[in-house]
C-alpha positions in Angstrom: 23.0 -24.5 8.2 21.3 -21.2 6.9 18.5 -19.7 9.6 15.3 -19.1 7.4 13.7 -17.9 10.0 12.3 -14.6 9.8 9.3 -12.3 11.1 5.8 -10.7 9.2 4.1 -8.6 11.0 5.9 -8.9 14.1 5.1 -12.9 14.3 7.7 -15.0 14.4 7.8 -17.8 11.2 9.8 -20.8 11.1 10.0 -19.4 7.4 9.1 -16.9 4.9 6.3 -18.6 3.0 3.1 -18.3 3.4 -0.2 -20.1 2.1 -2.6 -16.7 1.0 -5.7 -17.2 1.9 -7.8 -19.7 -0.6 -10.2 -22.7 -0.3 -7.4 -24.6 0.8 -7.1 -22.4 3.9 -10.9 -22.8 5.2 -10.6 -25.9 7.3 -8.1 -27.3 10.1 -7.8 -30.4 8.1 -6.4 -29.2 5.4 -4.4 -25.8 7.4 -3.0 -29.0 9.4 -1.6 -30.9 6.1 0.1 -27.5 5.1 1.5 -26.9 8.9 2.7 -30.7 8.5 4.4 -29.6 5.0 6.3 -27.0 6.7 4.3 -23.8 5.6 5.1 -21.0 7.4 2.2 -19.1 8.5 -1.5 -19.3 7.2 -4.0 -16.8 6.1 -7.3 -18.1 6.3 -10.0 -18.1 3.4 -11.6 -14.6 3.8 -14.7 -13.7 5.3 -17.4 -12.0 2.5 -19.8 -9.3 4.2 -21.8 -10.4 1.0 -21.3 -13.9 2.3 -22.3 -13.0 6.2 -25.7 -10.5 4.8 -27.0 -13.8 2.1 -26.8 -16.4 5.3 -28.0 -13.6 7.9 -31.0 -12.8 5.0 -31.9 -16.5 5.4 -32.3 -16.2 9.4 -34.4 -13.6 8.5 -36.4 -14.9 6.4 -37.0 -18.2 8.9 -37.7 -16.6 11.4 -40.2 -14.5 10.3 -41.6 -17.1 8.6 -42.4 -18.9 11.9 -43.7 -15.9 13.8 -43.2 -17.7 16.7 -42.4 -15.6 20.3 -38.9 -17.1 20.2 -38.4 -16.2 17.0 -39.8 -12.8 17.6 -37.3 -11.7 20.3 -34.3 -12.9 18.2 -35.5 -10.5 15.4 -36.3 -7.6 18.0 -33.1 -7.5 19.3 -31.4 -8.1 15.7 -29.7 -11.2 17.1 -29.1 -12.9 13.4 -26.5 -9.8 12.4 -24.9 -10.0 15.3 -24.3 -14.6 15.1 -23.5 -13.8 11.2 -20.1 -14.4 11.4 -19.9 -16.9 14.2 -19.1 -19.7 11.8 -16.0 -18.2 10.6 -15.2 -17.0 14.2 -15.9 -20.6 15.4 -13.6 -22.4 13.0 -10.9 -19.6 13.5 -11.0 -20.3 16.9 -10.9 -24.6 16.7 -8.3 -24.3 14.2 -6.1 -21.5 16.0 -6.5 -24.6 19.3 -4.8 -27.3 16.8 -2.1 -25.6 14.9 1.4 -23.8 16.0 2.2 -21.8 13.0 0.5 -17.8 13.1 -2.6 -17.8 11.5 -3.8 -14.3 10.2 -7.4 -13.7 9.3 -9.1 -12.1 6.5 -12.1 -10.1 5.6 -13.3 -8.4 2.7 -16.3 -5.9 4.1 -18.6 -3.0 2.3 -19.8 -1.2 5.6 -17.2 0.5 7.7 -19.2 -0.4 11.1 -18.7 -4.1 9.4 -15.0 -4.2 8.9 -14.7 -3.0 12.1 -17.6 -5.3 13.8 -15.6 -8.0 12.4 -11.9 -7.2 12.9 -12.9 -6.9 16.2 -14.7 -10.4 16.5 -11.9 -12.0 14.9 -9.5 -10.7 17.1 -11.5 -12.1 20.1 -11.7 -15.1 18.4 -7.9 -15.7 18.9 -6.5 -14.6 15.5 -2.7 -13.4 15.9 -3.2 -10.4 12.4 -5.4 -9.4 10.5 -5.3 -8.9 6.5 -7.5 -6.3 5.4 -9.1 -7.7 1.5 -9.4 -4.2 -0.3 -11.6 -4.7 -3.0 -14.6 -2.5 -4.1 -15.2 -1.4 -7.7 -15.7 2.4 -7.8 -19.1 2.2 -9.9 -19.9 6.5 -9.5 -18.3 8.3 -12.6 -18.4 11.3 -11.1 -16.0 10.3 -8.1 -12.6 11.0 -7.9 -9.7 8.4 -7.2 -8.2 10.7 -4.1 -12.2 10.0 -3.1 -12.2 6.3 -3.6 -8.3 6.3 -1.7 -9.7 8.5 1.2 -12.5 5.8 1.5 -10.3 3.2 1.6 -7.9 4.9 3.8 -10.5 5.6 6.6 -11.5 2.4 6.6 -8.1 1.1 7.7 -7.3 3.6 9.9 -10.8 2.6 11.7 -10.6 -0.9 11.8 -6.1 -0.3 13.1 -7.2 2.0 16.1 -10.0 -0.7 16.8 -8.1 -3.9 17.6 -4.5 -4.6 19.1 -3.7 -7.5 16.5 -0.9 -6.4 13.7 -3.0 -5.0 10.7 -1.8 -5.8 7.2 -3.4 -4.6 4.1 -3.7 -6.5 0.2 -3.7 -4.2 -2.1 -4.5 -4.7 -5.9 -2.3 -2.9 -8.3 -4.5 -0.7 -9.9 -4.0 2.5 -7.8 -3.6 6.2 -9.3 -0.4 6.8 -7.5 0.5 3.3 -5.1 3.5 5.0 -3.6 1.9 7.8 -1.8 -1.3 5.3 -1.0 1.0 2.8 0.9 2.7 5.4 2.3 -0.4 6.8 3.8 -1.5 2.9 4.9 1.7 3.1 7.1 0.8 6.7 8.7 -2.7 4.7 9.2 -1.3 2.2 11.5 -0.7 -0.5 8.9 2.1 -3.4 9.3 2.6 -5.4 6.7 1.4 -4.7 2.5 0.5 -7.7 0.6 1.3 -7.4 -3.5 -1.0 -7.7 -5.1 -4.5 -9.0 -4.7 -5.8 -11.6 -8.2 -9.3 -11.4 -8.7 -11.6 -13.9 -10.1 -11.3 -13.8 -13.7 -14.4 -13.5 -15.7 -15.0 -14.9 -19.1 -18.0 -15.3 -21.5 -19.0 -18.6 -23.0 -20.4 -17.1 -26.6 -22.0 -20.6 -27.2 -24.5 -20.1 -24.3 -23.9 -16.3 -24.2 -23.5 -16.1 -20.2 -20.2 -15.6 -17.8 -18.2 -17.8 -16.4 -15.6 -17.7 -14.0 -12.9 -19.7 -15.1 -9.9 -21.1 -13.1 -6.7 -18.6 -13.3 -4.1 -19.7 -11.9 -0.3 -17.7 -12.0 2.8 -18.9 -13.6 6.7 -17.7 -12.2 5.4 -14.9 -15.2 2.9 -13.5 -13.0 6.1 -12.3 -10.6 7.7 -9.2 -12.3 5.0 -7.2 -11.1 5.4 -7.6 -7.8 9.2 -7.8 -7.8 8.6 -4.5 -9.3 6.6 -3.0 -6.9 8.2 -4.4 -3.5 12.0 -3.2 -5.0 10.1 0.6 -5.0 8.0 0.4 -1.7 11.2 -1.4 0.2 13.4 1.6 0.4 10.5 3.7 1.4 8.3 2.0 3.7 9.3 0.5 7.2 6.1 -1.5 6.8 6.7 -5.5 6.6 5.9 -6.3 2.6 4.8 -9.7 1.3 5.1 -10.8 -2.2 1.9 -12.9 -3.6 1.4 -14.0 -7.0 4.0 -15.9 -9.2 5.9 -18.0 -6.2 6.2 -21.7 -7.3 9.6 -22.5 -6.8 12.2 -21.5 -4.5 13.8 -19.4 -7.3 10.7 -16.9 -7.1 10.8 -16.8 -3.4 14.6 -15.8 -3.8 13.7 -13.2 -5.8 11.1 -11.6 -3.6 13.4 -11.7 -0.5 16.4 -10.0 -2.8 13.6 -7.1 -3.7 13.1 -6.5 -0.1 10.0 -8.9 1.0 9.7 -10.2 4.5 7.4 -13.1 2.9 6.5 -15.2 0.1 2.5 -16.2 -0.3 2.1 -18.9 -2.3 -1.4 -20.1 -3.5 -1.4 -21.4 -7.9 1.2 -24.3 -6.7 -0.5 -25.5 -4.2 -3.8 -26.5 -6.0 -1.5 -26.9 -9.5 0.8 -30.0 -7.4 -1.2 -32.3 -4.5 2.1 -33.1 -2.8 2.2 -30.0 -0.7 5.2 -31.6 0.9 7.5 -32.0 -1.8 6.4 -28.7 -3.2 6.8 -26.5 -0.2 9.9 -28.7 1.3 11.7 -28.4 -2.3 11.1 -24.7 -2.3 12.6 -24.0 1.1 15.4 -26.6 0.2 16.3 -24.1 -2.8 16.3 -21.2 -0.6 18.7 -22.5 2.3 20.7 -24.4 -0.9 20.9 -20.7 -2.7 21.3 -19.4 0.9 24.6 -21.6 1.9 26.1 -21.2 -1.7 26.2 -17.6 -1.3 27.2 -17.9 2.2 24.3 -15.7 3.6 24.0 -17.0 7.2 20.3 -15.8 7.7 17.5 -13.9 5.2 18.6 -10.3 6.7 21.9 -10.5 5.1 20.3 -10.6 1.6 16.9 -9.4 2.0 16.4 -6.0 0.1 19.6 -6.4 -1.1 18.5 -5.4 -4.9 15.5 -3.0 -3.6 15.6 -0.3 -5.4 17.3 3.0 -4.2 17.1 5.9 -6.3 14.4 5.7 -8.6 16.3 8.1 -11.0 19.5 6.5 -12.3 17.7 4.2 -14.6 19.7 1.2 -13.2 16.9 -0.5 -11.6 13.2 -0.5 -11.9 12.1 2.5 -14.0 11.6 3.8 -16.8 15.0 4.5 -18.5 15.3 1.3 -19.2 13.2 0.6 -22.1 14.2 4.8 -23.4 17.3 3.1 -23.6 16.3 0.3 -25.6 14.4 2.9 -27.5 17.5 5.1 -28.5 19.6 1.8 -29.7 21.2 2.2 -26.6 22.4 -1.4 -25.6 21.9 -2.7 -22.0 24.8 -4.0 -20.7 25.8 -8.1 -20.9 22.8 -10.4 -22.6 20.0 -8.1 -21.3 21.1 -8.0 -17.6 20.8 -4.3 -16.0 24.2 -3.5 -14.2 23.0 -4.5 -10.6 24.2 -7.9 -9.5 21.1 -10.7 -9.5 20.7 -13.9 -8.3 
C-alpha cells in the first residue's frame, strides 16, 4: 500500500492534510472529531491581538471600576496584559494533553513586543509550530511597499530568533514582488509558507445601506492560484510550502503535491459537508488510489514533480502562454501545455 506519510515543518503527519485554522479548530471537541476523521495535523483558530486588547480593556475597566486594594495591585503591576492571552494558552495546552496529531498555533498581532509576547507563551504552552497570520492593511499613502515588507520581515525574524518551535508564515497574495519576499522569509528563519491567506469578504446590503460580512467559501476554482504560486516558490525555496484554498477532493490535494507542496489545508469542505469522515477519508482514499495506479510508493516520488523549473521556456507557469494564445499560436493537444499532468 502507498506511504502517505510525509513531514511539515519538520513534524511528522500520518498525512499531508491539514485542517487551517477556523472556528472549527477552537475547541478539543471538535479538533478531536477531525483527529478521529484522520486529519493530519491541526492549526488552531488564531489568536487576534484586537481580540486579547477588547477582553484585557474590559479587566480594565472592572477593576478600576471597583477601586478596591486588590484590584489596585493587579492594575499597578499591569497584571490584565500580561493573563490576556491565558484563555487561548489554556485551551492550547488541554487540547495539546488529548490529541496525537501536531497541532500548530496561530496568531495575528499589531505590536512587535506582542507577536513576540505571544509566540513565546504559546510555545510554553506546549504548541509543536507556530503560523505567523500576516495581515495588516498599509493605510499611509506615503509608504513604500519595500517599507511595509521590511515591517513585516522584522517582525518574523523577531518572533524566529525568539522561540525554538518551527516557524511558518501565511502569506496573502498581494505582495509587490512574492518571490524575493519569501525568499527573504527563508533567510529570516522561516520553515514552512502557507498559500495564500482568504480574508473575510465584505459586502454592502444597499437596502439598509451598512456592511456585512458574508460567508465565502472556495470552490476546486479557488486552486490555480496557489498551484501557481507553489510550482514557482518549489524550485526556489528549501522552505516546507503548504497549499490552502481550493482543496475539496483528493484530486486538488494531488495537484498541490505534483506542484511541489508538502501539505494540503483544507477548511470550505469541511463546514460545506458535516461528515468530516467521509469527506477527509474519501480524499485520502483518492490520493493513495491515484498514488498505487501510478505506482508511486510514497509522496516523495511525485511531489514537485511538475514544479516549475525555468521560468523562461513558456512551458509551464508564465507568461508565454497566453502571448501564445495571443499570436494564434495553438497550445499543444485540447489546451494541455506539453508537461505531463495528472
Amino acid at each position: 500500500m502507498a506511504d502517505i506519510g510525509t513531514t511539515y515543518l519538520g513534524l511528522k503527519l500520518k498525512n499531508p492534510l491539514v485542517a487551517a485554522s477556523c472556528t472549527l479548530t477552537e475547541h478539543d471537541d471538535s479538533i478531536l472529531k477531525l483527529e478521529d476523521a484522520g486529519i493530519g495535523a491541526v492549526v488552531l483558530r488564531s489568536m487576534f491581538e484586537e481580540e486579547i486588547t477588547a477582553g484585557v480593556s474590559g479587566m480594565y475597566s472592572e477593576l478600576a471600576y471597583t477601586e478596591t486594594a486588590f484590584a489596585m495591585e493587579y492594575l499597578r503591576a499591569d497584571l490584565p496584559a500580561l493573563l490576556g492571552p491565558e484563555a487561548y494558552l489554556n485551551r492550547l495546552a488541554a487540547i495539546k494533553k488529548r490529541v496525537r496529531i501536531p497541532l500548530i498555533a496561530s496568531c495575528n498581532c499589531l505590536k512587535k513586543t506582542q507577536w513576540v509576547s505571544y509566540a513565546q507563551k504559546i510555545e510554553q504552552a506546549g504548541a509543536d509550530a507556530l503560523e505567523l497570520n500576516l495581515y495588516r492593511m498599509p493605510l499611509d499613502a506615503t509608504e513604500k511597499s519595500a517599507n511595509v515588507e521590511e515591517r513585516d520581515l522584522d517582525t518574523v525574524r523577531t518572533v524566529a530568533e525568539s522561540v525554538k518551535i518551527p516557524v511558518a508564515v501565511k502569506l496573502s497574495p498581494y505582495y509587490t514582488a512574492l518571490i524575493p519576499f519569501a525568499f527573504a522569509l527563508q533567510q529570516a528563519g522561516v520553515k514552512g509558507l502557507v498559500l495564500f491567506n482568504r480574508f473575510l469578504q465584505t459586502d454592502i446590503d444597499i437596502d439598509r445601506q451598512r456592511f456585512f460580512y458574508r460567508p465565502d467559501f472556495t470552490t476546486p476554482d479557488a486552486l490555480p492560484l496557489q498551484l501557481r504560486w507553489t510550482a514557482v516558490l518549489r524550485n526556489i525555496l528549501r522552505t516546507d510550502l503548504a497549499v490552502s484554498g481550493g482543496i475539496h477532493s483528493g484530486r486538488e490535494l494531488i495537484k498541490s503535491l505534483l506542484v511541489g507542496a508538502n501539505v494540503g489545508y483544507i477548511c470550505s469542505a469541511l463546514y460545506q459537508n458535516q461528515d468530516h469522515k467521509a469527506l477527509i477519508s474519501g480524499i485520502l482514499a483518492t490520493l493513495t488510489e491515484w498514488m498505487e495506479t501510478k505506482a508511486y510508493a510514497d509522496l516523495g516520488a511525485f511531489r514537485g514533480k511538475l514544479r516549475e523549473t525555468d521560468l523562461t521556456d513558456g512551458e509551464g507557469f508564465e507568461r508565454n502562454q497566453y502571448t501564445k494564445r495571443g499570436n494564434g499560436e495553438e497550445i499543444p493537444g485540447d489546451g494541455y501545455l506539453p508537461r505531463q499532468g495528472i
